[in-house]
C-alpha positions as CSV (number, residue, x, y, z in Angstrom):
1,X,-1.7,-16.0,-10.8
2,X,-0.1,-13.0,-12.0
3,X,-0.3,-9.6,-10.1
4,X,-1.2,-5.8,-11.4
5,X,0.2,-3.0,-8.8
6,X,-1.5,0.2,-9.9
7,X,1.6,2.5,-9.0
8,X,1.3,5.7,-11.8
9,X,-0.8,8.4,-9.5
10,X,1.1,11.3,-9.2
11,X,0.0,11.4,-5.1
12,X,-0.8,15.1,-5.1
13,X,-2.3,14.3,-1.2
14,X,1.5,13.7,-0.5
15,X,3.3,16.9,-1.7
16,X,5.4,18.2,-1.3
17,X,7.2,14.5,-0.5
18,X,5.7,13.6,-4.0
19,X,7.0,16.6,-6.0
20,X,10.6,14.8,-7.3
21,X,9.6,10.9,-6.7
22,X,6.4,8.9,-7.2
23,X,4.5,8.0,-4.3
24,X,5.0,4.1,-4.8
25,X,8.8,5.2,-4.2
26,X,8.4,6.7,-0.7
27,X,10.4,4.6,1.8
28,X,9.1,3.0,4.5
29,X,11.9,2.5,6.8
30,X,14.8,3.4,4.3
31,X,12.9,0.9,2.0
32,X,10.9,2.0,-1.0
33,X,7.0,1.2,-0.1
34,X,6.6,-0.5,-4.1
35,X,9.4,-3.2,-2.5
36,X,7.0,-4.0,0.5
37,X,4.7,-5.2,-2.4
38,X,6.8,-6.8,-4.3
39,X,8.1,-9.0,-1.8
40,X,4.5,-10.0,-0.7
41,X,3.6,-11.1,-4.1
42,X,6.5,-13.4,-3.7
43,X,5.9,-14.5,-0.7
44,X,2.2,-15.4,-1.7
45,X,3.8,-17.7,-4.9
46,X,3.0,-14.7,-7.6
47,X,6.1,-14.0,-9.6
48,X,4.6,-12.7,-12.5
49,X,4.4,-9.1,-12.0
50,X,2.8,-6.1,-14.0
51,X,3.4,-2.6,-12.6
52,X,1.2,0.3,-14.1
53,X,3.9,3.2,-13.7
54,X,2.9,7.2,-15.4
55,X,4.4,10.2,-12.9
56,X,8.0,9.7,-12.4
57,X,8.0,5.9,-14.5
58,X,11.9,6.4,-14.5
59,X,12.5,6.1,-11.1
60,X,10.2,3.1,-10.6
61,X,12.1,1.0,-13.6
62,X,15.3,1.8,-13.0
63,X,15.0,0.6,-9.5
64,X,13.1,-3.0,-10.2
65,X,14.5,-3.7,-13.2
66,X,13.2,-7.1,-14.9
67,X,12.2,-7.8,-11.2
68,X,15.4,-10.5,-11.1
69,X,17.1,-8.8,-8.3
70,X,13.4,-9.4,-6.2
71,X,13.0,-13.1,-7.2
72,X,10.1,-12.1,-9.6
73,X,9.4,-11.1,-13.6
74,X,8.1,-7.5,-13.7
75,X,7.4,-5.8,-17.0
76,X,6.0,-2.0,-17.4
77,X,2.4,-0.9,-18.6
78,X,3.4,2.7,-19.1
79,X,0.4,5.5,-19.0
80,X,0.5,8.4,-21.4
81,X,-2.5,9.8,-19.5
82,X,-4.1,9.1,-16.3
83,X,-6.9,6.8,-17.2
84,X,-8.1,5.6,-13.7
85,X,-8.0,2.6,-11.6
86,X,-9.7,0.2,-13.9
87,X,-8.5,2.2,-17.5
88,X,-5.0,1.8,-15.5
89,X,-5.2,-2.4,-15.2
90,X,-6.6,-2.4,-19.0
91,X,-4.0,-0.5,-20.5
92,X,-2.4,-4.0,-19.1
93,X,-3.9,-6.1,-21.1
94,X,-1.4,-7.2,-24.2
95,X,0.9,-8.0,-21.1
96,X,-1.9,-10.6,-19.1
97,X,-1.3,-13.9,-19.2
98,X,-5.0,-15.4,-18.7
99,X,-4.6,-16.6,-15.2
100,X,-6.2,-14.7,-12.5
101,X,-5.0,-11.1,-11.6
102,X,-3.9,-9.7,-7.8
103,X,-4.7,-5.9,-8.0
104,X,-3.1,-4.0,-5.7
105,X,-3.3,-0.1,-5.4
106,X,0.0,1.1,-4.4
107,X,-1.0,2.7,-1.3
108,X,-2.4,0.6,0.6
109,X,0.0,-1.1,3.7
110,X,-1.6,-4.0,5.1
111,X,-0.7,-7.5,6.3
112,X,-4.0,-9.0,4.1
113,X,-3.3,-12.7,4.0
114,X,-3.1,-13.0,0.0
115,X,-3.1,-16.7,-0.1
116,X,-6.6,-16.9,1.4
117,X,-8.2,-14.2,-0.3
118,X,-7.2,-15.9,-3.4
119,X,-8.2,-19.6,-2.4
120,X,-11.5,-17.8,-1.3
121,X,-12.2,-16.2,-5.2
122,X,-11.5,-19.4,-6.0
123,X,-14.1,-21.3,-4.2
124,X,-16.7,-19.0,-4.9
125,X,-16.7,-19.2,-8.2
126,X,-16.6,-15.1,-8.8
127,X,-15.6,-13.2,-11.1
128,X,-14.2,-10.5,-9.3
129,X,-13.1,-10.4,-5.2
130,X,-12.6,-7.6,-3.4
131,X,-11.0,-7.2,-0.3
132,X,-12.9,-5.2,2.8
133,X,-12.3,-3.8,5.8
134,X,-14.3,-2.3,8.7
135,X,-14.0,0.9,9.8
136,X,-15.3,2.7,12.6
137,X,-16.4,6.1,10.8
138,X,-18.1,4.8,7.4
139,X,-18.7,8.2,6.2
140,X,-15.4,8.9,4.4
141,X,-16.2,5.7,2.7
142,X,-17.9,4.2,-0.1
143,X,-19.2,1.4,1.6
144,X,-19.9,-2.2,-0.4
145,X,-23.4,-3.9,1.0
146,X,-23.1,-7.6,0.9
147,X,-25.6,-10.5,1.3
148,X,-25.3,-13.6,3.7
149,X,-22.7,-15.6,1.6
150,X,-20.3,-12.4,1.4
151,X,-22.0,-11.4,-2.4
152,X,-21.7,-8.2,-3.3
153,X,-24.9,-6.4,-3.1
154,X,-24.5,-2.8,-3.9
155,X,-21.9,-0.1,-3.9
156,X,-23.0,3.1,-1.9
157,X,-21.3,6.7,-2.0
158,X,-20.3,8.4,1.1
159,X,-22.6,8.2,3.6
160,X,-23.9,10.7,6.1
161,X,-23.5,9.2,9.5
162,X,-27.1,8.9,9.8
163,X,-27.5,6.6,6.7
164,X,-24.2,4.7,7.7
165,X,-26.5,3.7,11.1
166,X,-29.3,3.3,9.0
167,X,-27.9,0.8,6.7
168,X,-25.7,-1.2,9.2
169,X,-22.9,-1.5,6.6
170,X,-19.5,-0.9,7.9
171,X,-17.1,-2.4,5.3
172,X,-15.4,-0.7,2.4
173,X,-13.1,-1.2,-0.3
174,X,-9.6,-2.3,0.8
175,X,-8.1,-1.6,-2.5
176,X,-6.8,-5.3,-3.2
177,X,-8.4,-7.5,-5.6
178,X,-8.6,-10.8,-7.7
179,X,-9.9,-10.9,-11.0
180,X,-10.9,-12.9,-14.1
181,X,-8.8,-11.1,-16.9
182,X,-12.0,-11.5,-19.5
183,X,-13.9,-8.6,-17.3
184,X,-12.0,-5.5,-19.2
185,X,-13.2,-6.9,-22.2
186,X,-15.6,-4.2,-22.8
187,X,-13.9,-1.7,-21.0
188,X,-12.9,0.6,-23.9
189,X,-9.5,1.3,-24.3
190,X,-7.4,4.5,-23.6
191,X,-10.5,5.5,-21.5
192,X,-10.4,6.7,-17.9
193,X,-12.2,3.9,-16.1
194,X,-13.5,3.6,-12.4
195,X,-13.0,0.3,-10.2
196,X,-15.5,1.4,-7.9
197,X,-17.7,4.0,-9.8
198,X,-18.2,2.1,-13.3
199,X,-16.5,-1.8,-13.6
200,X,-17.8,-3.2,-10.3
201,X,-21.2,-1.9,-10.4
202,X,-21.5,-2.9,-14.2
203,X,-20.6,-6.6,-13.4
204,X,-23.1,-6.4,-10.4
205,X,-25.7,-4.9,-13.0
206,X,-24.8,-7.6,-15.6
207,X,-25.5,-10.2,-12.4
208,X,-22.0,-11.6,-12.5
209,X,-20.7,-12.9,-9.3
210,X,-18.9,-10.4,-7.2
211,X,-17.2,-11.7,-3.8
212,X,-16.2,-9.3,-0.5
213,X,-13.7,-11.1,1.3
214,X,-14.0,-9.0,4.6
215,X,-10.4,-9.3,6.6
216,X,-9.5,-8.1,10.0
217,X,-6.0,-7.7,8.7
218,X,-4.4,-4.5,9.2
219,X,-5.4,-1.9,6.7
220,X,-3.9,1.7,5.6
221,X,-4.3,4.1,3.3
222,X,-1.0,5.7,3.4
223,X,-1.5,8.7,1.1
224,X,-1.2,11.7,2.8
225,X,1.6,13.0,5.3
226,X,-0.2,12.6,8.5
227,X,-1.1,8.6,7.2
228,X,2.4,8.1,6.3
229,X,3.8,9.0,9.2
230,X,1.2,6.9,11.0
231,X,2.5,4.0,8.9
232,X,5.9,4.6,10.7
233,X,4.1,4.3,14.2
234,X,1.8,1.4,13.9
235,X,5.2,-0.5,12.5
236,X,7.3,1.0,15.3
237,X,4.4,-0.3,18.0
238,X,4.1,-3.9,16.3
239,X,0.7,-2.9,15.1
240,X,1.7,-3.9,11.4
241,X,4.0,-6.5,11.1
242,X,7.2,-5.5,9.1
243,X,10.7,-6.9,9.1
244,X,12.9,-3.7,9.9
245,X,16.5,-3.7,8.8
246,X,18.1,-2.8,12.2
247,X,18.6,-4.9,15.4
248,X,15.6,-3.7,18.3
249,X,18.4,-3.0,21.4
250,X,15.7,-2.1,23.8
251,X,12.4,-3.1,23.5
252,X,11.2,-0.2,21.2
253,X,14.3,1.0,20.1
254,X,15.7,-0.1,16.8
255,X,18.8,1.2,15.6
256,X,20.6,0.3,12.1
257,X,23.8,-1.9,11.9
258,X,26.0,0.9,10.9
259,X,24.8,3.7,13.2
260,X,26.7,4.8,16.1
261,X,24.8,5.9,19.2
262,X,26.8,7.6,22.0
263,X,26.4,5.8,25.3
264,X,25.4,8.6,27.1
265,X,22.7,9.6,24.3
266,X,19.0,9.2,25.6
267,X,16.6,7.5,23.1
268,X,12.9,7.1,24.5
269,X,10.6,3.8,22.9
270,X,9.5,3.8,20.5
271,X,12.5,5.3,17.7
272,X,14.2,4.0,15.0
273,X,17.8,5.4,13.7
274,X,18.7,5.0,10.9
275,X,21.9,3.1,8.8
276,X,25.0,5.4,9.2
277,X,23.5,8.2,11.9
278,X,25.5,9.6,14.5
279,X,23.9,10.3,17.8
280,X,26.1,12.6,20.2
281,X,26.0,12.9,24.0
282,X,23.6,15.7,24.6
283,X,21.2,13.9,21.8
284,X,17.9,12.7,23.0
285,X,15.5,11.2,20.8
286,X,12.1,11.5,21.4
287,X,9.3,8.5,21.5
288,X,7.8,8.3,17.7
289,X,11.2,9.6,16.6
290,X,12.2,7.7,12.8
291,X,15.7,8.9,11.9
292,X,16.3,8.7,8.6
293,X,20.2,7.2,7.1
294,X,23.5,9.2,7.1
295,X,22.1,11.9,10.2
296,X,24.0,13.3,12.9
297,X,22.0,14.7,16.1
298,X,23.8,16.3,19.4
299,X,20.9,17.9,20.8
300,X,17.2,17.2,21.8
301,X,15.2,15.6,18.9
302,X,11.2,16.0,19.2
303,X,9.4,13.2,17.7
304,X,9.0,13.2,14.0
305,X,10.1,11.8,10.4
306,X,13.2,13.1,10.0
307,X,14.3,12.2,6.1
308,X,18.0,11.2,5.8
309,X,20.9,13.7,6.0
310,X,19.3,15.3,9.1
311,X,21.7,17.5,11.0
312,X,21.1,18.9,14.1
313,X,24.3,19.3,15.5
């Protein structure tokens, strides 16, 4: 298998967080997000890695490298122009290696179990397997309409929540997919391309097989603000499973190695602090509190991502 992370948008939903680093690059715990993917195409036996880089490309290769540092190979398809999901993966192409592709949109945290999604493309035989989820409110949703063996039906726009009742359909796209390399074939080059709006639906209408692999895993778009700081939460709360570098001193209460917390300084569950903060007597941290590195607090702290360097003396 080899594995394509889609990681050049230039995640205008994010500003102003996005306006001197990529979105990919955002950490996640003092971690940048794009190494949460990488590691999970290790841990699912994938070591051949392409990542599709275009706003702020620098940042993203100097920090992986050749991938050697991760356990992994990772090489660059570099986009002059924004060419779309789809236009994105084919720009790819010289650097595919014929086995199967993992596609992964960079903004997208979920705990999807990789090794079954891919055993299950297997088995069916498809062409192309794309992950779902259900949601609760369809109607911010392109929903995908599947048959009784989990075949891809049809792909429908936004519904209203009258037509979402109507239809019955609850599951969209979760933004992770296997592929056979041969289907960007005709996709022309240096072309802005569409996953869901022009490649899927033209191997539906060509009557290849397409797969939904519908998970109960965890599932979130993390790009905007009030999304990223939910990622934070649901990790804090054990809703996402995540390794965190710190030791968890209280239940709830995680706190770096190197930081130093004043025994008379109140931290409420669920916080994190952060490698190399100082907390002072009068601080007090508020529940959903995620202290970034190298802060110093003496003085009430109301729940929040705080980025590193905070001072609030």
């Amino acid at each position: 298998m080899q594995a394509v992370i889609v990681a050049g948008g230039k995640g205008t939903r994010l500003r102003p967080l996005t306006y001197q680093m990529p979105k990919p690059m955002l950490p996640l715990f003092e971690r940048p997000f794009l190494v949460f993917l990488v590691e999970r195409c290790r841990e699912a036996g994938i070591t051949d890695i392409v990542i599709n880089v275009h706003y702020q490309a620098h940042q993203i290769q100097q920090y992986f490298g050749d991938g050697s540092r991760f356990g992994v190979r990772i090489r660059y398809s570099i986009e002059e122009s924004a060419l779309d999901t789809a236009g994105a993966v084919k720009l790819a192409e010289p650097l595919f290696s014929g086995a199967p592709l993992v596609v992964f949109n960079a903004d997208i945290l979920t705990d999807l179990d990789l090794k079954a999604l891919i055993a299950a493309h297997r088995s069916a035989g498809a062409v192309a397997t794309i992950a779902l989820t259900r949601v609760e409110d369809p109607t911010a949703f392109g929903l995908v309409e599947l048959d009784s063996d989990d075949r891809v039906l049809a792909f429908r726009e936004k519904p209203t929540a009258e037509e979402a009742a109507r239809l019955g359909i609850d599951t969209v796209n979760a933004g992770t997919y296997v592929l056979e390399p041969h289907i960007f074939a005709p996709v022309p080059a240096a072309t802005p391309w569409s996953f869901e709006r022009q490649l899927f639906p033209g191997l539906l209408a060509a009557a290849q097989p397409v797969l939904g692999f519908v998970s109960s895993a965890y599932w979130l778009d993390i790009g905007n603000p009030a999304k990223y700081w939910q990622a934070h939460s649901d990790i804090l709360t054990g809703h996402m499973p995540y390794s965190l570098a710190a030791r968890e001193h209280r239940p709830g209460i995680w706190i770096a190695p190197n930081a130093e917390v004043d025994p008379q300084a109140q931290l409420e569950a669920p916080c994190y602090i952060g490698e190399y903060c100082r907390l002072g007597p009068q601080a007090t941290i508020a529940a959903g509190t995620i202290l970034g590195s190298a802060s110093l607090v003496n003085r009430p702290l109301s729940a929040g991502l705080y980025p590193p360097g905070t001072m609030v003396p």
